[in-house]
MMTF fields as JSON, N, C-alpha, C and O atoms, coordinates in Angstrom:
{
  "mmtfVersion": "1.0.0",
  "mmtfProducer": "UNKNOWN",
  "numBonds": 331,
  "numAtoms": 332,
  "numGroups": 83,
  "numChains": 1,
  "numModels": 1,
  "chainsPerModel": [1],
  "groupsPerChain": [83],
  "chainIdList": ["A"],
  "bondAtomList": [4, 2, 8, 6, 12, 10, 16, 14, 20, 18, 24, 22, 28, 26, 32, 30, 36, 34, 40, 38, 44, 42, 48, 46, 52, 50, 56, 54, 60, 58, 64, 62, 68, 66, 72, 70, 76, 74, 80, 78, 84, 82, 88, 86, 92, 90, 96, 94, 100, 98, 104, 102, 108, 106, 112, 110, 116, 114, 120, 118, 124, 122, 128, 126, 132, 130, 136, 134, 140, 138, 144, 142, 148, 146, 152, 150, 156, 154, 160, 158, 164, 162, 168, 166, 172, 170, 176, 174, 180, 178, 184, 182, 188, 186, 192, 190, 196, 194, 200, 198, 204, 202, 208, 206, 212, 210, 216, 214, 220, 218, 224, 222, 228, 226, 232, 230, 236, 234, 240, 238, 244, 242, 248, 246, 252, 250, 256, 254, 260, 258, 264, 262, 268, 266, 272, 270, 276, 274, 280, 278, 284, 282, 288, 286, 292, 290, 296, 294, 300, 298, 304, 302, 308, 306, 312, 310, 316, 314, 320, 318, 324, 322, 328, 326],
  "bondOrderList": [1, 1, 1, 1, 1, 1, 1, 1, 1, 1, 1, 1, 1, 1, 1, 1, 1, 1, 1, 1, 1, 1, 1, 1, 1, 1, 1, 1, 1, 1, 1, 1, 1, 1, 1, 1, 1, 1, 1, 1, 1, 1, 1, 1, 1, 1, 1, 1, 1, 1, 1, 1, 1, 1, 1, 1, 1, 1, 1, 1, 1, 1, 1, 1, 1, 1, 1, 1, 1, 1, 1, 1, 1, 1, 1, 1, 1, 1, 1, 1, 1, 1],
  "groupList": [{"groupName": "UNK", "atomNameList": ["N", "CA", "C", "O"], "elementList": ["N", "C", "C", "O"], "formalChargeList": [0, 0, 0, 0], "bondAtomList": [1, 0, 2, 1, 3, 2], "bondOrderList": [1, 1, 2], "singleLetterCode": "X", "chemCompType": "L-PEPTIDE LINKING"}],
  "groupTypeList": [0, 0, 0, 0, 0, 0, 0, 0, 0, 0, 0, 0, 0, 0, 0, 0, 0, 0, 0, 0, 0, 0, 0, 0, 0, 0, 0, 0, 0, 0, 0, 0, 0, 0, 0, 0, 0, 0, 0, 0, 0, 0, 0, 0, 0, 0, 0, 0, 0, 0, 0, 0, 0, 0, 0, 0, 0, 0, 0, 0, 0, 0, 0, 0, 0, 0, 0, 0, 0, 0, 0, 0, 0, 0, 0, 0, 0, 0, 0, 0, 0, 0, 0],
  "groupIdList": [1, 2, 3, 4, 5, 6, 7, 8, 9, 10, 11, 12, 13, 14, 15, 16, 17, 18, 19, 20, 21, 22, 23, 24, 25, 26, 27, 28, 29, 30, 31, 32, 33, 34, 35, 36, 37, 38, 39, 40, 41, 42, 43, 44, 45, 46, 47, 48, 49, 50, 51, 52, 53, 54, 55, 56, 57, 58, 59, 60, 61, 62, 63, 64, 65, 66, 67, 68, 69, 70, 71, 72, 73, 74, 75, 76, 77, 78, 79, 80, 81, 82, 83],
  "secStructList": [7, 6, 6, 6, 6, 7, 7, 2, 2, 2, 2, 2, 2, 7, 5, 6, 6, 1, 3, 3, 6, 6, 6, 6, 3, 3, 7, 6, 6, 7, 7, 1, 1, 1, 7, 7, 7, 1, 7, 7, 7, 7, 5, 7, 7, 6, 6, 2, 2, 2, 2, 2, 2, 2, 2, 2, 2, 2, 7, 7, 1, 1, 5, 1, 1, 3, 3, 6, 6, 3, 3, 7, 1, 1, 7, 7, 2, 2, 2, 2, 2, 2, 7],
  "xCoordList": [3.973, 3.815, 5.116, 5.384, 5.999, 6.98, 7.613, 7.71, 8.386, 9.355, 8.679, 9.333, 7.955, 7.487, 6.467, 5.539, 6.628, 5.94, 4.826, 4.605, 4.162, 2.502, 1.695, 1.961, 0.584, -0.931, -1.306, -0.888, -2.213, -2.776, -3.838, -3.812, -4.471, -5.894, -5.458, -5.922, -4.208, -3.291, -3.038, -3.161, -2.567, -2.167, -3.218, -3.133, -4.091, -5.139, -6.481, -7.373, -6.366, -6.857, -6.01, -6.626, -4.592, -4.047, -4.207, -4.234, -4.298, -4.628, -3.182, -2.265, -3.688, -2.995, -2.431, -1.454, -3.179, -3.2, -2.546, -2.501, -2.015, -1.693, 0.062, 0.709, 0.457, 1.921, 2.288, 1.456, 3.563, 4.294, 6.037, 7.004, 5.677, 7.455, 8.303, 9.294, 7.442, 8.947, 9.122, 10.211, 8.226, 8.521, 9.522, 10.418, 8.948, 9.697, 8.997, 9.654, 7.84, 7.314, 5.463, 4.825, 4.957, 3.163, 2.579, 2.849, 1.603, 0.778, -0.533, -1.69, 0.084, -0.867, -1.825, -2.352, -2.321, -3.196, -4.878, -5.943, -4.576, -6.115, -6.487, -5.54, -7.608, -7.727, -7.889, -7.751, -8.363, -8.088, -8.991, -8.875, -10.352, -11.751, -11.948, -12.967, -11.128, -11.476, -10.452, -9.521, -10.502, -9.488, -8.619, -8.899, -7.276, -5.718, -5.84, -5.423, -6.282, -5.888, -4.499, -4.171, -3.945, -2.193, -1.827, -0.745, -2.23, -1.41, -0.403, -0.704, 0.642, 2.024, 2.296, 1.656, 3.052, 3.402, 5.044, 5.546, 5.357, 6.088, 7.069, 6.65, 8.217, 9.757, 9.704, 10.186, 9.353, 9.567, 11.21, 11.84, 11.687, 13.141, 13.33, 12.493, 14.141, 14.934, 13.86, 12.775, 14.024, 13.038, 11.248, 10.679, 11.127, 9.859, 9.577, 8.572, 10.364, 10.172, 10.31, 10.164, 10.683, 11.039, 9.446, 8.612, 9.143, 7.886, 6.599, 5.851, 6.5, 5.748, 5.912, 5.09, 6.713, 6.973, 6.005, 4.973, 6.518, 6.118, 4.873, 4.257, 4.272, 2.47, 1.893, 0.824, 2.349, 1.781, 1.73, 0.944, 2.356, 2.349, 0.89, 0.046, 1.042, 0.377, -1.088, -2.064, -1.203, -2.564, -3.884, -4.136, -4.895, -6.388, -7.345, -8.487, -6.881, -7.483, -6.728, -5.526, -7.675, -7.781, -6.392, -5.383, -6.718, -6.557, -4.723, -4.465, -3.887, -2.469, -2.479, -1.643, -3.035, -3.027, -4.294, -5.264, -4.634, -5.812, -6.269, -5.421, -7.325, -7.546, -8.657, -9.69, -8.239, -9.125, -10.161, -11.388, -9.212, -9.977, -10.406, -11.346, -10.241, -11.406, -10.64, -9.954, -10.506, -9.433, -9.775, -10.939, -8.212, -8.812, -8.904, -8.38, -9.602, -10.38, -9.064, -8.953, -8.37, -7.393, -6.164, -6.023, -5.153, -3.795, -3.701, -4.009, -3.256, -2.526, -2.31, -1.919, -2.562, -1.63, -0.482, -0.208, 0.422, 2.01, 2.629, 3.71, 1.632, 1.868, 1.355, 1.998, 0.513, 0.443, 1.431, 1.743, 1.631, 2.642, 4.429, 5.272, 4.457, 5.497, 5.624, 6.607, 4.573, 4.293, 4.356, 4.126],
  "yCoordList": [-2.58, -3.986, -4.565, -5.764, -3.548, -4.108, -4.412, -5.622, -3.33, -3.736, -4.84, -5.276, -4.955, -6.22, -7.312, -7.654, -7.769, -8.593, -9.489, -10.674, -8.017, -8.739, -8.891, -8.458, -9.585, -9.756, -8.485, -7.753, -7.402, -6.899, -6.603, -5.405, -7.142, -6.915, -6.2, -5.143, -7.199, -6.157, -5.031, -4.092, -4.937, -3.404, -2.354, -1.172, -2.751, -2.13, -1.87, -1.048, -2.815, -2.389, -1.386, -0.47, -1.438, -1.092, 0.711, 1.521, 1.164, 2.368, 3.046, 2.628, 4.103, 4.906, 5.043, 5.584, 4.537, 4.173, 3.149, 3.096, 2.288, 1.409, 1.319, 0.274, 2.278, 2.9, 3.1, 3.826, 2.754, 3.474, 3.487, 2.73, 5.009, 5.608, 5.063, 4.336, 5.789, 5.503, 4.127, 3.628, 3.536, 2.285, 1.255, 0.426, 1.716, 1.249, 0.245, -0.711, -0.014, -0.991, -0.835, 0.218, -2.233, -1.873, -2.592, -3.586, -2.527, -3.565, -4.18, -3.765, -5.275, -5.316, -6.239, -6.884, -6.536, -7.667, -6.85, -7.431, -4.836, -4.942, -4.404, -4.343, -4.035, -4.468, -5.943, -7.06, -5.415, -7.006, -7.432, -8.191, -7.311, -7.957, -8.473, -9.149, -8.27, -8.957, -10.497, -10.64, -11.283, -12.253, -11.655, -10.608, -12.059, -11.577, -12.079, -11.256, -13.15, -12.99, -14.311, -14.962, -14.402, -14.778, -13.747, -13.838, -12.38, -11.264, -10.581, -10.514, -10.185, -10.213, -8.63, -7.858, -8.197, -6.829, -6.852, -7.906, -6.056, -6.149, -4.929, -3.804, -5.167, -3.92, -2.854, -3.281, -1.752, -0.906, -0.387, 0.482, -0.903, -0.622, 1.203, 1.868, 1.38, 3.096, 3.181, 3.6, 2.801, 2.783, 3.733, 4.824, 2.471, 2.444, 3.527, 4.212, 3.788, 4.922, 5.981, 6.759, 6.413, 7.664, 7.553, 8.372, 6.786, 6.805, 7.359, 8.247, 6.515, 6.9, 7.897, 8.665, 8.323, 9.625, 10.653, 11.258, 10.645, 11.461, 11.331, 12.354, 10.424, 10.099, 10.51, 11.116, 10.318, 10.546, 12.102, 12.149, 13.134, 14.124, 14.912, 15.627, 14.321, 14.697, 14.181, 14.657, 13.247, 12.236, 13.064, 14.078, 12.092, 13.202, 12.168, 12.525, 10.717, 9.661, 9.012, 9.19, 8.108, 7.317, 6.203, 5.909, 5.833, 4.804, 4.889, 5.999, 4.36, 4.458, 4.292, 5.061, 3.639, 3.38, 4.173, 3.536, 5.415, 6.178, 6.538, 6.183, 7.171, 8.098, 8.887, 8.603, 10.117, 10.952, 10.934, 11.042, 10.759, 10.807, 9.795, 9.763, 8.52, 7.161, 6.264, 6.272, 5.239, 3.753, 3.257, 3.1, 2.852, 2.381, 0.408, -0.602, 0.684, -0.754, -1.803, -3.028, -0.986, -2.103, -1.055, 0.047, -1.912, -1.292, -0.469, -0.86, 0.571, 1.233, 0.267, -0.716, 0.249, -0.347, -0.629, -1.703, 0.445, 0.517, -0.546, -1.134, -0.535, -1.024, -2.906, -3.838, -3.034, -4.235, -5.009, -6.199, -4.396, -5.011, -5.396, -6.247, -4.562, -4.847, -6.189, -6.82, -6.274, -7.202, -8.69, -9.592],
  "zCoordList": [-4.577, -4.846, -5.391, -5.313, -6.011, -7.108, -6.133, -5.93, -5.007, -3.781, -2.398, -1.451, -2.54, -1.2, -1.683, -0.951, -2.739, -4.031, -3.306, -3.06, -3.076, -2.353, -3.457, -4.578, -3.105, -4.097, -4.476, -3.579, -5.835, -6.296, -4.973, -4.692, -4.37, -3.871, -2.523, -2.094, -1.785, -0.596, -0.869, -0.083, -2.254, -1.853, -2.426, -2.095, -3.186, -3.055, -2.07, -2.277, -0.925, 0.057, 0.843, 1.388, 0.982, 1.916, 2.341, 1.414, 3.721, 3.582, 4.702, 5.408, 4.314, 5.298, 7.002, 7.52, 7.338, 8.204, 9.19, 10.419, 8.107, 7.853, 7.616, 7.69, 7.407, 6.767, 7.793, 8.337, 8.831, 9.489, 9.11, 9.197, 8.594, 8.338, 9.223, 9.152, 10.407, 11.824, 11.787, 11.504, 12.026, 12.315, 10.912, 11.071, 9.766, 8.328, 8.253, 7.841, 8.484, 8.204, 7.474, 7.45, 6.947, 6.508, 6.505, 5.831, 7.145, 7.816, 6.897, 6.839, 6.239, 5.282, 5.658, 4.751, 7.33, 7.511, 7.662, 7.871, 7.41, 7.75, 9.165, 9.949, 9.587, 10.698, 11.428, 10.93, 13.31, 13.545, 13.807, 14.769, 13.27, 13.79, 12.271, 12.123, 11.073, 10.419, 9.981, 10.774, 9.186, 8.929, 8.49, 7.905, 8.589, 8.169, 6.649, 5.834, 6.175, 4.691, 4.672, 3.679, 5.928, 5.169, 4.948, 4.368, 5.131, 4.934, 6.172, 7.363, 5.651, 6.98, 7.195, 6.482, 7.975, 8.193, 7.024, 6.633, 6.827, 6.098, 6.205, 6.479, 6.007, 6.236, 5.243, 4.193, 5.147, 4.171, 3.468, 4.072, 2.396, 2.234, 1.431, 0.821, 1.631, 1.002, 0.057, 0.458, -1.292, -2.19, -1.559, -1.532, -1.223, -0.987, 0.053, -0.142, 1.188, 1.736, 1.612, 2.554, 0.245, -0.481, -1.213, -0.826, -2.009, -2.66, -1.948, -2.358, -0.604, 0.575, 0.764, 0.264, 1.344, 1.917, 0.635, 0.926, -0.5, -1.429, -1.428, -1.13, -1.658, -2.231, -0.745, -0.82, 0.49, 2.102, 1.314, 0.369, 1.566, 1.421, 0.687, 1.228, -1.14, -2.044, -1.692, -2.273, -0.775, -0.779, -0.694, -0.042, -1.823, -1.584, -0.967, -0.678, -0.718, -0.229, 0.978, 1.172, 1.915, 2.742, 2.178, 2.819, 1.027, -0.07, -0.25, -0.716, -0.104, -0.874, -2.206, -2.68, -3.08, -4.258, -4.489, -4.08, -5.035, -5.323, -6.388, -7.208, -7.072, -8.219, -7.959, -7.353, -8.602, -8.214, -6.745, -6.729, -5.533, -4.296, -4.346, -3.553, -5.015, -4.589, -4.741, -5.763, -3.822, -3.658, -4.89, -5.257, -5.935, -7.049, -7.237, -6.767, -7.915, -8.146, -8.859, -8.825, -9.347, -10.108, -10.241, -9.71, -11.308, -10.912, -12.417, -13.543, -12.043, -14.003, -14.532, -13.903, -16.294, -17.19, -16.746, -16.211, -16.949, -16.863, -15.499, -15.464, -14.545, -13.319, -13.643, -13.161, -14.244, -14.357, -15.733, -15.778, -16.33, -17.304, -16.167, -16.453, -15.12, -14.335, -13.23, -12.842, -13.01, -12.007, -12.463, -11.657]
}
């Protein structure tokens, strides 16, 4: 969220699926049978594709933003004092 200064609720929907390395980019509209939101595809920069890369690896969820195996409902502390 910090590097592509989307909404809280985007990137907590956003899934896996959704991530493409090769491409460097993340598709934060969703699928397409539902409404887009105003939500855009977006460029993944160095940063952020180092982060990815890491959490893709470790992942126990569907979910990019996760806990304990279940898409989480809201953001860390630490993460919302940044935003």
């Amino acid at each position: 969220m910090l590097t592509t200064a989307r909404r809280v609720g985007a990137v907590l929907d956003l899934t896996w699926d959704r991530v493409d390395l090769g491409r460097g980019q993340v598709n934060l509209r969703g699928n397409m049978l539902g409404p887009c939101k105003g939500r855009a595809i977006i460029p993944i920069n160095a940063r952020l594709r180092v982060a990815l890369k890491s959490a893709r690896h470790a992942r126990l969820s569907d979910h990019v933003l996760a806990r304990a195996g279940r898409s989480a409902r809201a953001l860390p502390r630490p993460l919302k004092t940044q935003a």
